[in-house]
VEXLUM-223317 format. One line per field, with one value per residue (C-alpha): x, y, z; residue in three letters. Coordinates in Angstrom, 1 decimal, always signed. Layout:
BEGIN
c1 (X:...)
c2 (Y:...)
c3 (Z:...)
residuo (Ala:...)
***
This chain:
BEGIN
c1 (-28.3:-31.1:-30.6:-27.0:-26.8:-29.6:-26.6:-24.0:-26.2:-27.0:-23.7:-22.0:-25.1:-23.8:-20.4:-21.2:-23.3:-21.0:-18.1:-20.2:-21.0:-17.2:-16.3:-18.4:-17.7:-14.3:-13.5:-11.0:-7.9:-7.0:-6.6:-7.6:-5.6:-5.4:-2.4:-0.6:-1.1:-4.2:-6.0:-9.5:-11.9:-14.7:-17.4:-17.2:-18.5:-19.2:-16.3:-14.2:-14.2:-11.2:-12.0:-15.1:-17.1:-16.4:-12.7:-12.0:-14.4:-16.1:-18.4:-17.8:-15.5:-14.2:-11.3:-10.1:-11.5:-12.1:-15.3:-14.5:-12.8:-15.6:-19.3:-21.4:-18.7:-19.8:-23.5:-22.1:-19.7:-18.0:-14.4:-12.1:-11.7:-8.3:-7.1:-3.3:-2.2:+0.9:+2.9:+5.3:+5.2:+3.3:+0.9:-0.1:-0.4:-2.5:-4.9:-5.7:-6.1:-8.6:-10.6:-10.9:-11.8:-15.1:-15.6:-16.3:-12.8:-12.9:-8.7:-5.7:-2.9:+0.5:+2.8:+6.2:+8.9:+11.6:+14.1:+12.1:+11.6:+15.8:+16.3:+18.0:+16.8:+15.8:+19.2:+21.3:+23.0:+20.6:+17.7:+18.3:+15.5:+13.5:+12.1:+7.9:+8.4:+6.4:+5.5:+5.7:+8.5:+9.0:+12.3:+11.6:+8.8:+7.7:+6.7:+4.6:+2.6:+2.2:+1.0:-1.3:-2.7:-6.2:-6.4:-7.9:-5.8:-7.8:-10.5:-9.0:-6.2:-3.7:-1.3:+1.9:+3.9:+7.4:+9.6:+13.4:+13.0:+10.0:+10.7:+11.4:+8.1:+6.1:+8.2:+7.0:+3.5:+3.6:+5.2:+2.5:-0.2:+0.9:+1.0:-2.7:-3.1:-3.7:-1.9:-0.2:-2.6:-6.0:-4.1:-4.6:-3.0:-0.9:+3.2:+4.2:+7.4:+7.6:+11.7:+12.1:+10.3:+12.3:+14.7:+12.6:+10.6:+10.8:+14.3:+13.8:+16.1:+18.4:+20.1:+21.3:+18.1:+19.3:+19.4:+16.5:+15.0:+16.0:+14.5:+11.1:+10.8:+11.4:+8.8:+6.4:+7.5:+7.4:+3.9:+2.7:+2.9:+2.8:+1.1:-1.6:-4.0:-1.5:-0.8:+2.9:+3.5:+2.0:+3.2:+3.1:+2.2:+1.2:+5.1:+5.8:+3.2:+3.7:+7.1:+5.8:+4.5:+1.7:-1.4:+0.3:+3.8:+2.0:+0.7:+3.0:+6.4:+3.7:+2.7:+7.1:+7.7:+4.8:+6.7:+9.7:+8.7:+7.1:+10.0:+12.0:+9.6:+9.3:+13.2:+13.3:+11.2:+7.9:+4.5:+2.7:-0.6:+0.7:+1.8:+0.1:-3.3:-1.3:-0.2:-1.6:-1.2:-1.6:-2.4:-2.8:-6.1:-5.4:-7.6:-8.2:-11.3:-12.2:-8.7:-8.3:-11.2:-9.7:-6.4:-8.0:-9.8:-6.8:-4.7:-6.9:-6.8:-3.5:-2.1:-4.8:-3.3:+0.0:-0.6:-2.5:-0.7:+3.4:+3.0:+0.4:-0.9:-3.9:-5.9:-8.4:-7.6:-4.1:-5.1:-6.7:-5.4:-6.7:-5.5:-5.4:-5.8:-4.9:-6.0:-3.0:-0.7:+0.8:-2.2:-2.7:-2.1:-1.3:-3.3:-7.0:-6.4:-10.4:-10.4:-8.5:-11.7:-13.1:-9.7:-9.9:-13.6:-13.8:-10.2:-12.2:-15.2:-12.5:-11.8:-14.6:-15.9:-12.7:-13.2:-10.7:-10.6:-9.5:-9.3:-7.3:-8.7:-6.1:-6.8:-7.6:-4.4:-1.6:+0.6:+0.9:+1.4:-0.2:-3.7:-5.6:-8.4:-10.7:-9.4:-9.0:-12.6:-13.8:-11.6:-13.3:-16.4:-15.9:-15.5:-19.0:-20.8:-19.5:-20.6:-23.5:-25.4:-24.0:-25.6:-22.4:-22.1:-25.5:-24.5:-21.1:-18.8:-21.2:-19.3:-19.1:-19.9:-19.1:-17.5:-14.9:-14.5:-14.0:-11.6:-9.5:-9.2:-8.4:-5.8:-4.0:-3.3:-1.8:+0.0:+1.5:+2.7:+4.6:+6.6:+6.3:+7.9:+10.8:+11.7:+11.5:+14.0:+16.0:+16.1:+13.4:+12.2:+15.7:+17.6:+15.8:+15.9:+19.5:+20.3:+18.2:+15.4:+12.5:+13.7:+14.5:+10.8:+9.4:+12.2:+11.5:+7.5:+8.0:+10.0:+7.3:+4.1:+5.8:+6.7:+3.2:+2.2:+4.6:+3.4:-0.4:-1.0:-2.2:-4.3:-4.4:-6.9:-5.8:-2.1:-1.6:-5.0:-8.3:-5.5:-6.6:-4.3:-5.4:-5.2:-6.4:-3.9:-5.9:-4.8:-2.0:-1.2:+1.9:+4.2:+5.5:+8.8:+10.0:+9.0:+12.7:+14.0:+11.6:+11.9:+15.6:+15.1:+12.6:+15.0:+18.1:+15.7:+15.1:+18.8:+19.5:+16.5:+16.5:+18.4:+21.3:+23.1:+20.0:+19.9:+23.9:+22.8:+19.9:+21.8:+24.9:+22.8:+21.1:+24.5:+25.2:+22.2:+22.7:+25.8:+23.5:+20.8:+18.0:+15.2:+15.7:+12.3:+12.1:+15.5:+14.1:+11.2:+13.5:+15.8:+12.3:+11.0:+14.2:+14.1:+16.2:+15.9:+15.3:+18.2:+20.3:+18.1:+19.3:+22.8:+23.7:+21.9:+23.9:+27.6:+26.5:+24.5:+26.1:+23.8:+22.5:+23.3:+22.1:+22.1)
c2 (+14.2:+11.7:+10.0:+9.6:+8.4:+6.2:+4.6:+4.6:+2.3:-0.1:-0.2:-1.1:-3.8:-5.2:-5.2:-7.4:-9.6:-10.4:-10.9:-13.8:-15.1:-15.1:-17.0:-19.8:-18.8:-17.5:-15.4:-17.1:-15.2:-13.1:-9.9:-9.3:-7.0:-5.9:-6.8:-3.2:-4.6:-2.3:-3.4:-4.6:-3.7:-5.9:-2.9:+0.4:+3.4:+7.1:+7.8:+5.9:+8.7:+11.0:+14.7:+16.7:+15.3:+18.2:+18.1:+14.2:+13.3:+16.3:+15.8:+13.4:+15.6:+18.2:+18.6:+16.4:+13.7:+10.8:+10.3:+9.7:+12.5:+12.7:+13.7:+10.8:+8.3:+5.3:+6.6:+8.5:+5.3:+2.4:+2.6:+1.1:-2.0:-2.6:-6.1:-6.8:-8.9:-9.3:-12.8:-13.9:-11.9:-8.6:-10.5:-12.8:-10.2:-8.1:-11.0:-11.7:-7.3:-8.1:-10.7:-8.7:-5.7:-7.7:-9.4:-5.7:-4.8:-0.9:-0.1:-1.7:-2.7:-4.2:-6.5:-6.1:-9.0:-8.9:-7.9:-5.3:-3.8:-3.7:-2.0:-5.2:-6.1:-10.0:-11.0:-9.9:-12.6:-10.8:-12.4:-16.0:-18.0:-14.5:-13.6:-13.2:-15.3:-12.7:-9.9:-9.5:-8.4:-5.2:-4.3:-2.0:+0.5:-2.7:-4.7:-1.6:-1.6:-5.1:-5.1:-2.5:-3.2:-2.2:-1.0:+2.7:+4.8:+7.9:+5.9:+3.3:+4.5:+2.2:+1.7:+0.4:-1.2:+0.3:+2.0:+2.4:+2.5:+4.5:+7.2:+4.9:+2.5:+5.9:+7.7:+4.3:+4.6:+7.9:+6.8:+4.4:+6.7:+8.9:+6.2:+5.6:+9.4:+10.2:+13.1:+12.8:+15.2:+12.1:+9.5:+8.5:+5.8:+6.1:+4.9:+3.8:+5.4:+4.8:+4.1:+4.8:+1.2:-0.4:+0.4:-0.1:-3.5:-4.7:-4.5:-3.6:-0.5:+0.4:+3.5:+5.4:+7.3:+11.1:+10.4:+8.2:+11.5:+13.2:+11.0:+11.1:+14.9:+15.2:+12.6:+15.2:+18.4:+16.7:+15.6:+18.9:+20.5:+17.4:+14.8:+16.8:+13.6:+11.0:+10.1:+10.9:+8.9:+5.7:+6.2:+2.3:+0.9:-2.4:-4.0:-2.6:-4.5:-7.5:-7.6:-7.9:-4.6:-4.0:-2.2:+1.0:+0.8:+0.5:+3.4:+5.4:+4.6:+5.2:+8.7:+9.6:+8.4:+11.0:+13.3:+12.9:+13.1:+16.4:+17.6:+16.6:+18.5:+21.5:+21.6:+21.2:+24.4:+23.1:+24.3:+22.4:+23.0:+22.2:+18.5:+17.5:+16.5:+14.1:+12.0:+9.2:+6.2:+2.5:+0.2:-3.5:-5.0:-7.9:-9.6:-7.9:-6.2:-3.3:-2.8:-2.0:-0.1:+1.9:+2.7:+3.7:+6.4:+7.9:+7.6:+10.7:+12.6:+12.1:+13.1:+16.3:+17.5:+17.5:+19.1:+21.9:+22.5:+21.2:+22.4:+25.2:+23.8:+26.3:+23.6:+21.6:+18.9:+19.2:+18.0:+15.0:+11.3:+9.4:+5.6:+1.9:-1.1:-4.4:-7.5:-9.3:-11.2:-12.7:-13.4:-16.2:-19.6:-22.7:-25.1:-25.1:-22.1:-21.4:-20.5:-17.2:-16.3:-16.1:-14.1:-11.3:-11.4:-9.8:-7.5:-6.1:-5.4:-3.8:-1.2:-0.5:+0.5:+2.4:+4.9:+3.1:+4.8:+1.5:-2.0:-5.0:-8.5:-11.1:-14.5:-17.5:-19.7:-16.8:-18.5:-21.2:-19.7:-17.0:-16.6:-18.9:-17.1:-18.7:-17.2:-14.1:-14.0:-14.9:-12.0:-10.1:-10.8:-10.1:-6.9:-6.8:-8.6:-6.7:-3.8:-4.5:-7.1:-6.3:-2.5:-1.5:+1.3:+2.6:+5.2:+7.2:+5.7:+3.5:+2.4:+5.7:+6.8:+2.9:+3.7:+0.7:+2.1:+5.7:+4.7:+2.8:+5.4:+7.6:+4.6:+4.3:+7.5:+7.9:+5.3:+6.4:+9.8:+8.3:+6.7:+10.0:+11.8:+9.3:+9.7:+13.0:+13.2:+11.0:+13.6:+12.5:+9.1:+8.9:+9.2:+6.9:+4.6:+4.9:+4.7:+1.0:+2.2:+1.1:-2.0:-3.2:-2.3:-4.5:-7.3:-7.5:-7.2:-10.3:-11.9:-12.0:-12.7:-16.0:-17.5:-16.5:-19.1:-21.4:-21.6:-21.8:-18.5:-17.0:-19.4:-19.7:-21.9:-25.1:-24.2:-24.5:-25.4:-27.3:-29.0:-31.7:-35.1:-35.2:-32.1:-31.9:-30.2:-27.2:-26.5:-24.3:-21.6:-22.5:-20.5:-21.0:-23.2:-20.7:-17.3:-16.1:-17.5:-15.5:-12.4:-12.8:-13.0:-10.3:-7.9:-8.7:-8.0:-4.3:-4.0:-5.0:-3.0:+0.0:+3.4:+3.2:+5.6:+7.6:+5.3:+5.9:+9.3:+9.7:+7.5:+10.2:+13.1:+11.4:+11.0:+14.3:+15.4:+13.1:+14.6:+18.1:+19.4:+19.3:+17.5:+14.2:+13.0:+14.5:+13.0:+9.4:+9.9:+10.5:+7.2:+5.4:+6.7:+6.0:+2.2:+2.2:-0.8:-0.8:-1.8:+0.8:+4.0:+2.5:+1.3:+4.7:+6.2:+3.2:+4.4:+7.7:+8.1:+4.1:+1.5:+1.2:-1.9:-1.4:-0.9)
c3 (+37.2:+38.5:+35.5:+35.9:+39.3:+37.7:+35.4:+37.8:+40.3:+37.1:+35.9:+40.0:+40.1:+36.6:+38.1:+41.0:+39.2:+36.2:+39.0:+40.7:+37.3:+36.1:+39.6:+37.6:+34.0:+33.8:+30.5:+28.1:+28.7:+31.9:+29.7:+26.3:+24.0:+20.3:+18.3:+19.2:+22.6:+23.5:+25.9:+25.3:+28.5:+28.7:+28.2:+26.4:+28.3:+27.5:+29.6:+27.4:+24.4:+24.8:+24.2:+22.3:+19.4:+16.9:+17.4:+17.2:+14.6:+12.9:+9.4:+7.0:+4.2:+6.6:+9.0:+10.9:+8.5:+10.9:+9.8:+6.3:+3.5:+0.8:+2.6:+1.4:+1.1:-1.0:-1.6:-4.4:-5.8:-4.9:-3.8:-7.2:-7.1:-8.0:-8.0:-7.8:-11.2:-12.9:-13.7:-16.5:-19.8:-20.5:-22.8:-20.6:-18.2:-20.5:-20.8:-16.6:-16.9:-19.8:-18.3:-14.6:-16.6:-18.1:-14.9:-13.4:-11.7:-11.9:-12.2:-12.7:-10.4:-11.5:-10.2:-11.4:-11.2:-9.0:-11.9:-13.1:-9.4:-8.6:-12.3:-14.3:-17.5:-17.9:-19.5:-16.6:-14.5:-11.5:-12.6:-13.8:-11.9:-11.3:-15.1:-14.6:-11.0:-8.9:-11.8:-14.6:-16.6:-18.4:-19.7:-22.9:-23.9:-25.7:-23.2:-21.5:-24.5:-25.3:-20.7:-21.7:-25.3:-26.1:-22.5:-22.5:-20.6:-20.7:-18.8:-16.8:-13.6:-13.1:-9.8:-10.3:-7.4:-8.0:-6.2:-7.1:-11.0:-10.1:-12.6:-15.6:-15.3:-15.1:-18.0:-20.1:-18.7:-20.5:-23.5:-24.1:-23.3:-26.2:-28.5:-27.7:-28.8:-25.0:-23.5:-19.9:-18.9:-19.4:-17.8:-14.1:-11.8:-8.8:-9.0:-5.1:-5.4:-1.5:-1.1:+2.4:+3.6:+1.0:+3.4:+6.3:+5.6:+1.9:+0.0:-3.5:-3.0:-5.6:-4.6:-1.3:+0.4:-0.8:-4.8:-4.4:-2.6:-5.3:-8.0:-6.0:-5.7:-9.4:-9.9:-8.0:-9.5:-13.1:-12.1:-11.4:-14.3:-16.7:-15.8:-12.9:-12.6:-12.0:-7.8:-7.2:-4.2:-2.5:+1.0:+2.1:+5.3:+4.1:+3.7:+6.8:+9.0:+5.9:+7.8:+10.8:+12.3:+14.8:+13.7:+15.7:+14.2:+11.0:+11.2:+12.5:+10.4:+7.4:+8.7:+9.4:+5.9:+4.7:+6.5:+5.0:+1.7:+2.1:+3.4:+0.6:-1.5:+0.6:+0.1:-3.6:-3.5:-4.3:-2.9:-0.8:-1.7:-5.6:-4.5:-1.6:-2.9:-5.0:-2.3:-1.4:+1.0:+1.2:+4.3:+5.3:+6.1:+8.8:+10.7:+14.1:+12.7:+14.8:+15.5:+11.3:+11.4:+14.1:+12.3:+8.9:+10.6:+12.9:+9.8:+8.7:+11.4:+12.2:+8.7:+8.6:+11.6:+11.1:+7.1:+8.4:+11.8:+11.1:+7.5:+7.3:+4.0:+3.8:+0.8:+2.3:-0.2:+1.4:+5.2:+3.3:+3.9:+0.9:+0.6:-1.4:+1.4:+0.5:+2.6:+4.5:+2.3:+5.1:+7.5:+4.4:+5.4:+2.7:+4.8:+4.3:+1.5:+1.2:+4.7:+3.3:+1.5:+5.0:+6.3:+3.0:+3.4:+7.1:+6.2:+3.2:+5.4:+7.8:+4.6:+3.5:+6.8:+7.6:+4.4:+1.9:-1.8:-3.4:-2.6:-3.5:-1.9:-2.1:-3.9:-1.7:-3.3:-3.1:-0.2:-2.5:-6.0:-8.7:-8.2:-10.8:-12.9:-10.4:-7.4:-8.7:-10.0:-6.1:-4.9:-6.8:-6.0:-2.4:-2.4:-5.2:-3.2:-0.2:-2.1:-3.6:-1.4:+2.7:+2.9:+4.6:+1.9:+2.3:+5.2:+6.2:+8.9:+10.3:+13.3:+14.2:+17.8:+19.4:+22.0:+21.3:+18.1:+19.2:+22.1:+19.6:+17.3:+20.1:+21.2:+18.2:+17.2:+21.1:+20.1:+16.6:+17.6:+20.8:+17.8:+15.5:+18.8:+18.7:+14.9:+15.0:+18.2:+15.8:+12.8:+10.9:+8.8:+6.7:+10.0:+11.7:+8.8:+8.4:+12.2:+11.3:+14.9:+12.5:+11.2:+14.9:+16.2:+13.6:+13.7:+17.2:+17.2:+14.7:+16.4:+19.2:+17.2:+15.6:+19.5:+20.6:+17.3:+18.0:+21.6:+20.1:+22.2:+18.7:+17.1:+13.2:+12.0:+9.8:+11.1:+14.3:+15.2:+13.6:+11.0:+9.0:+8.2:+4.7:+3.0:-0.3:-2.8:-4.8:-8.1:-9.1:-11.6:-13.4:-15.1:-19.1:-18.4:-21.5:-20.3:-19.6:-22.8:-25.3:-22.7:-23.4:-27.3:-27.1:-25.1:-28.0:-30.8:-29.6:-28.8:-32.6:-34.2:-32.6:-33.3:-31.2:-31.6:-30.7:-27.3:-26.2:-26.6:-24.1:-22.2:-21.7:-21.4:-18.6:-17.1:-17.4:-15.8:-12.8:-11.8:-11.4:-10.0:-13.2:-13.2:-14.1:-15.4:-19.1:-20.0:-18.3:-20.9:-23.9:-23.2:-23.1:-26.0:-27.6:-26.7:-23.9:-21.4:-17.9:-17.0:-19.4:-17.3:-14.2:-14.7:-15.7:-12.2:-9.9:-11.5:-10.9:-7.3:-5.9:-4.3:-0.9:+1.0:+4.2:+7.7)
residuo (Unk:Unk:Unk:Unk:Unk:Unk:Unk:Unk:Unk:Unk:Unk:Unk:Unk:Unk:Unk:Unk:Unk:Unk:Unk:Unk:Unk:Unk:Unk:Unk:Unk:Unk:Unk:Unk:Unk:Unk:Unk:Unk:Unk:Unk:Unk:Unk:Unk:Unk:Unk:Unk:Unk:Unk:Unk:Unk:Unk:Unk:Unk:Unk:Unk:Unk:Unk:Unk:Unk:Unk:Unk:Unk:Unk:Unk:Unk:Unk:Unk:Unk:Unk:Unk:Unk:Unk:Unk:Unk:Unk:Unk:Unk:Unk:Unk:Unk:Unk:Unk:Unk:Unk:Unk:Unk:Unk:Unk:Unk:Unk:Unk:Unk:Unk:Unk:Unk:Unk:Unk:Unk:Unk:Unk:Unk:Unk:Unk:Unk:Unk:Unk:Unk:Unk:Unk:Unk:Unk:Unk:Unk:Unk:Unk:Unk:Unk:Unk:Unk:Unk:Unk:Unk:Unk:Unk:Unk:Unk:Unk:Unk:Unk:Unk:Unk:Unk:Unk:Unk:Unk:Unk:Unk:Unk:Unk:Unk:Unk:Unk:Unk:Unk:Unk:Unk:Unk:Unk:Unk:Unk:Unk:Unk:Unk:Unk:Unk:Unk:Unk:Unk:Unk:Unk:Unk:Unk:Unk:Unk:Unk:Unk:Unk:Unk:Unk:Unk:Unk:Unk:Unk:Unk:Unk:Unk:Unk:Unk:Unk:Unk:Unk:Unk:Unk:Unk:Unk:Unk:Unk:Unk:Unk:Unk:Unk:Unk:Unk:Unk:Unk:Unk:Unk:Unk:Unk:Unk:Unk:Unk:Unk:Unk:Unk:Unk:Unk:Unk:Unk:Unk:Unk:Unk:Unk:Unk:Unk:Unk:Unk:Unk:Unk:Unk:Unk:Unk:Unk:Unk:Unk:Unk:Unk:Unk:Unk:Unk:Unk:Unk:Unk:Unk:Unk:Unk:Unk:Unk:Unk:Unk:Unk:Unk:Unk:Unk:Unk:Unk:Unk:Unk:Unk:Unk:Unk:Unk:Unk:Unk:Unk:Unk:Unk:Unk:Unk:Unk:Unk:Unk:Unk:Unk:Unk:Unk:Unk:Unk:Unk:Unk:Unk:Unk:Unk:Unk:Unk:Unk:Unk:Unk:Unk:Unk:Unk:Unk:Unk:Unk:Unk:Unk:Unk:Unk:Unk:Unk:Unk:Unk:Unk:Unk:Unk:Unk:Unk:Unk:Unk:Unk:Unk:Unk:Unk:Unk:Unk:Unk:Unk:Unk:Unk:Unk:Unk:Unk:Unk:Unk:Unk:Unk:Unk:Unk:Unk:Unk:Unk:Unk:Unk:Unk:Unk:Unk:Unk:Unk:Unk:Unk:Unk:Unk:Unk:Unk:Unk:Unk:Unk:Unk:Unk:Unk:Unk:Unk:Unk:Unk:Unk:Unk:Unk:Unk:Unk:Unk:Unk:Unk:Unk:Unk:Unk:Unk:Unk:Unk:Unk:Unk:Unk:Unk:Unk:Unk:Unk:Unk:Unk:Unk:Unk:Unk:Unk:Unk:Unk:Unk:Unk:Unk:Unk:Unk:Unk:Unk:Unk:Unk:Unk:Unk:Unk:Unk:Unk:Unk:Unk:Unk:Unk:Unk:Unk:Unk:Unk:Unk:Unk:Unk:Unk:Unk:Unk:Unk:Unk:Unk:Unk:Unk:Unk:Unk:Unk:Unk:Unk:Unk:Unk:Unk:Unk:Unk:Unk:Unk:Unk:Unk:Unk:Unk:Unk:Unk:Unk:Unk:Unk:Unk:Unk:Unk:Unk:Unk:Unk:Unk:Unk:Unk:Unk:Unk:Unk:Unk:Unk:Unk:Unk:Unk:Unk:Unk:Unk:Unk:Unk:Unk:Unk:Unk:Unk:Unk:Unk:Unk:Unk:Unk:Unk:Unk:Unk:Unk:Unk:Unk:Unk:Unk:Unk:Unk:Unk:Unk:Unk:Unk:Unk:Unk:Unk:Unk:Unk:Unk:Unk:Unk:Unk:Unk:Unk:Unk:Unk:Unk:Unk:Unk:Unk:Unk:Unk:Unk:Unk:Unk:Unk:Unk:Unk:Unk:Unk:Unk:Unk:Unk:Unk:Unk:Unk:Unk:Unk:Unk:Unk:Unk:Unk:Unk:Unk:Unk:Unk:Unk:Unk:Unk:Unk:Unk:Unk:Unk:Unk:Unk:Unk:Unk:Unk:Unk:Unk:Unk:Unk:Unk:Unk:Unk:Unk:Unk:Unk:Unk:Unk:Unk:Unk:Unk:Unk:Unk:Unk:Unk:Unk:Unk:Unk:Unk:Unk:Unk:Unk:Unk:Unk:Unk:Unk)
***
């Protein structure tokens, strides 16, 4: 007690002493906040933690997962580093994998254009001006080979960022995989699969939300018993705060869309404890560092909660929020472009010290053009060196027990279920989508960042502050002026040399099978294997389930 009265007399001397000294140094701003509009007190305190230790943070590796959801973290390995790549045609793709694959990148990660992502095939009227512009394009069974030739698939896990045609990108990931003599049972990856902020923030949708539903619980019930290594879901907060989200709203339209998916999947009459550990998530990095550290850790222990208390999933495994970060693509400025080795630098750090499974570190040059091989290469090497030289993966949730830290946590996870109480007043994530609530929080929390840039009340260095008059221009990747051409001869050589008769007939039984209740995911698999396009899969699912087009 001594000793506390001991503290409190310090800490009112400090007070008086730090007011005279502000009346001659005032601080910078008049309040301080975080970028969810937190505020930031001038010093932490023990009184700032919110409830006991055992029940906020626990062990590293057991319930509520705060602290991290393996028990020595990175002493036992190095989160995958996973570096986002895909651009014009799947060879040329296939040769950026190759070369980040002997420059030590530890799993793949593909970019898909924006053709492929909306389900049309590079000849369609859709995607003149679009063929291998931000992906790269994969219309056949033969392209998904040539992307992944002499590429190990029993030994190397791939992600692929696709959502509506989902189902058919995976049924080809499969396809392939069998051709290397590897059964869907080796292979390992993640598909993000994550429709509902399509809706919400991105705009690749395809379909209205219940067949998409649909087509993502038979993705996870396939899964199950077919392919039981592969990660069903990538439940995606990073285009939601891309778009313009707060740290908190991030978080918790990420944690509603979770929700709903299990739902879906409780509905379709699956076990929870049978898909669950096959979910998996995917946040931003941006640069309000503790405030990102913050988030990754009540991410856990908001998701463990609500498994094992909403859901009563009984597998440990189950309560367990494991995610992919990427570093802010849109916190990258075009002026001054190496000072975004500075901006992914501290987001990565931000990652890795929030518990991150994988990591993707954006290339200095990307809000200009495709990375060069350059760029990519010193993307890479962030997160090695970050690895390898910092020390920051020498112990388990460092930060852990700073009272900022903790009170942040404790924040943002307030926060996030204030939101997670309004969605669910509004029937959920899909009703909440479709009643456009989400998409009007982040509008308007855009909306509000770009003034307080405009205004220079946000300062981004080299562009709106520290500019220089005479930039130098870095050099750019640039794409084959003929890519779309020899994609389009390509696709009309398979449509000539293949069986189809054989392809019309997948093609119908899929129909058929849309118009019921089967799964649709073996029948996707046969109209790949039998050389049927992209856009063939998906223009039979749009006559037969219609397309979404919006709030």
């Amino acid at each position: 007690m001594e000793q506390e009265k001991d503290f409190n007399q310090l800490y009112k001397e400090w007070q008086e002493t730090t007011k005279k000294l502000m009346d001659k140094f005032p601080e910078r701003k008049e309040a301080f906040q975080t970028t969810s509009n937190i505020d930031i007190e001038r010093l932490y305190l023990p009184e700032h933690l919110d409830g006991q230790y055992m029940d906020q943070l626990g062990l590293p590796g057991q319930y509520p997962f705060t602290r991290g959801i393996q028990p020595t973290m990175y002493r036992a390995r190095h989160w995958t580093m996973r570096q986002y790549a895909g651009f014009g045609s799947a060879q040329e793709t296939n040769n950026r994998f190759r070369y980040l694959l002997d420059q030590g990148q530890t799993g793949l990660s593909v970019a898909f254009d924006l053709p492929t992502q909306i389900g049309y095939d590079s000849d369609h009227a859709m995607s003149k001006g679009e063929v291998g512009k931000v992906g790269v394009a994969i219309d056949s069974i033969e392209d998904m080979e040539a992307l992944l030739k002499d590429i190990p698939l029993d030994k190397v896990s791939t992600s692929m960022t696709i959502n509506a045609p989902a189902a058919v990108l995976l049924a080809m990931y499969i396809v392939v995989a069998e051709k290397q003599g590897v059964s869907p049972e080796k292979i390992s990856g993640t598909i993000q699969n994550d429709i509902l902020k399509e809706y919400i923030a991105r705009g690749t949708y395809i379909f209205p939300p219940k067949p998409s539903m649909r087509l993502i619980t038979d993705i996870f019930a396939y899964c199950t018993e077919e392919v039981p290594r592969w990660n069903t879901i990538s439940i995606s907060g990073y285009h939601i705060r891309e778009a313009g989200a707060t740290a908190a709203q991030e978080l918790a339209f990420t944690i509603a869309n979770g929700k709903a998916y299990v739902e879906a999947a409780l509905e379709a009459g699956l076990d929870i404890d049978q898909f669950a550990p096959r979910l998996a998530f995917f946040f931003n990095a941006h640069n309000e560092f503790f405030e990102e550290v913050a988030k990754f850790r009540a991410a856990r222990r908001i998701w463990a909660k609500i498994m094992k208390e909403k859901y009563k999933a009984k597998k440990p495994k189950s309560w367990q929020l494991r995610f992919h970060t990427q570093t802010g693509g849109s916190t990258l400025t075009a002026q001054q472009p190496d000072n975004n080795i500075v901006r992914v630098t501290v987001q990565a750090l931000s990652a890795v010290l929030g518990g991150t499974q994988s990591l993707h570190t954006n290339s200095r040059d990307e809000a200009l053009a495709l990375p060069t091989e350059d760029s990519a290469r010193i993307a890479l090497r962030t997160q090695q060196i970050l690895a390898n030289e910092s020390g920051v993966a020498d112990t388990v949730d460092p930060l852990a027990g700073s009272y900022y830290v903790e009170s942040l946590t404790d924040e943002l996870e307030k926060e996030a279920n204030v939101y997670l109480d309004k969605i669910e007043e509004l029937g959920g994530a899909v009703s909440a989508v479709e009643q456009g609530y989400m998409q009007r929080e982040i509008h308007h929390t855009s909306y509000e960042t770009q003034k307080a840039i405009e205004k220079g009340e946000q300062i981004v260095v080299g562009m709106n502050a520290y500019q220089l008059d005479d930039e130098p221009r870095p050099e750019l990747h640039r794409l084959d002026p003929e890519l779309a051409a020899n994609q389009v001869k390509q696709l009309r050589s398979i449509r000539e040399t293949r069986d189809n008769q054989r392809a019309s007939a997948q093609l119908e039984a899929l129909r058929h099978a849309a118009r019921g209740t089967d799964n649709l995911m073996p029948l996707i698999v046969e109209c790949v294997r039998s050389y049927c396009t992209i856009g063939e899969i998906c223009g039979v699912l749009r006559e037969e389930f219609g397309e979404y087009t919006g709030v």
